[in-house]
N, C-alpha and C positions, 0 to 999 in steps of 0.2 A: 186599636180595635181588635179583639178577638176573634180570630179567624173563623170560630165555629160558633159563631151568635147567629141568633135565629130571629128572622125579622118575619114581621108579619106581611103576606103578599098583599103586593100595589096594586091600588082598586082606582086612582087618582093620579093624575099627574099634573105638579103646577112647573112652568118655566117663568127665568129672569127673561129679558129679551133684549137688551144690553150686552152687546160682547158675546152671547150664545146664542142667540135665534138670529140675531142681525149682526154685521161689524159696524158698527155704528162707532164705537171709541176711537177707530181711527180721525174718522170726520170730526168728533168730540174735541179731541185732543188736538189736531191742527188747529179749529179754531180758537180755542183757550187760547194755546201758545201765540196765534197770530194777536190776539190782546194783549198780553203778557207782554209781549215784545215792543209794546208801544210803548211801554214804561222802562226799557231796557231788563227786562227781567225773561227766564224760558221754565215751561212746566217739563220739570223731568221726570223721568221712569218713577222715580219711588214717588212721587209725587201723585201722580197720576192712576199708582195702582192704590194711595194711601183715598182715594176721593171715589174710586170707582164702587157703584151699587151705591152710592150714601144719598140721604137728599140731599139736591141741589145747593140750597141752602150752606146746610154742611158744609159742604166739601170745598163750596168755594169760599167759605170764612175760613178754613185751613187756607187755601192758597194765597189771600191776601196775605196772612199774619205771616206764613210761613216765608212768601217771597217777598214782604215787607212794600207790598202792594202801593203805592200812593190814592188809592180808590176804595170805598167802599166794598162789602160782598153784593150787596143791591146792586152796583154802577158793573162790576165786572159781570155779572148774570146777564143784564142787561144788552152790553157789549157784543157777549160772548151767543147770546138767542138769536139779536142780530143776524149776526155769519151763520149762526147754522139754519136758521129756517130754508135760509138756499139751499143748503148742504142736503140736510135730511133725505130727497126723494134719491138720493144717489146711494144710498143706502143698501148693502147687498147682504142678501143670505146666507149664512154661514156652511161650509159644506157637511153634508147630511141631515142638516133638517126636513128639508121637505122630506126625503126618505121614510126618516122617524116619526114625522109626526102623521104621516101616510100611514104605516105600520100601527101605529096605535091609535088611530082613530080605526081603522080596519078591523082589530082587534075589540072595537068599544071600549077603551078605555080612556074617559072623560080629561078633557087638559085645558088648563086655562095659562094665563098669563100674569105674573104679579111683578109689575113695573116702580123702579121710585118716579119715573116721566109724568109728564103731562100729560093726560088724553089729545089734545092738539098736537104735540110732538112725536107723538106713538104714533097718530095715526097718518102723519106727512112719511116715518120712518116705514110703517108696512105697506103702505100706496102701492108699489108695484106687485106685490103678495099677496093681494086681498084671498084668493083662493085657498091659500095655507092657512090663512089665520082665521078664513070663515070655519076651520076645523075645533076652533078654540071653542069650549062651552062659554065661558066669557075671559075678560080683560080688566083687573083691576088696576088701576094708576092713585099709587100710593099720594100722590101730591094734590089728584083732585079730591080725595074721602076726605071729608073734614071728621066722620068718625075715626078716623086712622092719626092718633097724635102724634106718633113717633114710627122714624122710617126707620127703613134696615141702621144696624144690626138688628135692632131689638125688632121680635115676632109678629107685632101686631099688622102688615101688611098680611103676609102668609096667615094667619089666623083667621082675619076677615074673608081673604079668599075664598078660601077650606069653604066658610059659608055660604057662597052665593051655588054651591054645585045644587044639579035638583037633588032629592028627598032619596032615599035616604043618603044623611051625611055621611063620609068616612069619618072615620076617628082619623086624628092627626097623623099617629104613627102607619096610615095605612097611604099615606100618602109621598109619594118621591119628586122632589126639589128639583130640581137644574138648575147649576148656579153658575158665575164663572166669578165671581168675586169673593173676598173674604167677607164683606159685612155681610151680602147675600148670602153664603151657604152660613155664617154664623145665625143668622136671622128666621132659617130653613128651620136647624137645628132646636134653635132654641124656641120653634114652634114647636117642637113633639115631632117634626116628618124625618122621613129618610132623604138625606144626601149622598 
């Protein structure tokens, strides 16, 4: 990246809420592995970071194949939604968000959320936050738009987002990501915004 590029100023701000507005991966990731492990198998690091931001779907048809699963991707989701539905409300806020997102709502500067989750599981994970996230102009959940065919990497989550702001829209590039994953900030990117 060239030191002295000139970006155009942020008018918009959308976040991932996965691993950056919430720690939720931790909870994620025990219970995978507590599945995993019934078949004598464990989710490790690269594993884990290779599944993180993707849809569901996705990422855990990698970990079948990968760990040579005896279970379908359907039977491990399943499994795996199980355990976390408990898990979820234990879900805590990452440090400095509330700050941040205080600060720029303060400033009127418009933010939303663009998730690959469920609506249902989004919203068991913000349950104790409701006051931060009533900050959000909205929450898109990549998994319930059936307009949305393909999830992170590829842009079209962040794309539709961009959409739902009121009138007038930013253009893409006036918009800044928060990501904490590779398919999410490739997905950012490959919308037109800044990362």
């Amino acid at each position: 990246m060239n030191a002295n590029a000139k970006f155009p100023p942020v008018t918009h701000v959308i976040f991932d809420s996965d691993g950056l507005l919430l720690d939720t991966e931790t909870v994620h990731g025990e219970c995978i592995n507590s599945v995993m492990k019934r078949y004598g198998k464990e989710l490790t690091y690269d594993m884990a970071a290779l599944i993180r931001g993707r849809p569901q779907k996705d990422g855990f048809q990698f970990l079948v194949e990968e760990a040579k699963l005896p279970i379908s991707s359907e039977e491990l989701i399943q499994l795996t939604d199980e355990k976390e539905k408990g898990r979820f409300p234990e879900s805590k806020m990452m440090p400095g968000v509330e700050r941040l997102v205080k600060h720029l709502h303060k400033h009127n500067i418009p933010m939303a959320v663009c998730t690959s989750e469920k609506s249902e599981y989004y919203n068991m994970k913000i349950s104790r936050y409701t006051e931060i996230f009533k900050l959000m102009h909205h929450t898109t959940c990549i998994a319930d738009e059936k307009q949305i065919t393909r999830g992170k990497p590829h842009p079209d989550g962040y794309l539709f987002c961009a959409t739902l702001f009121d009138p007038p829209l930013p253009k893409a590039n006036q918009i800044l990501v928060f990501e904490d994953s590779i398919s999410g900030a490739s997905s950012g990117l490959a919308a037109g915004m800044q990362g």
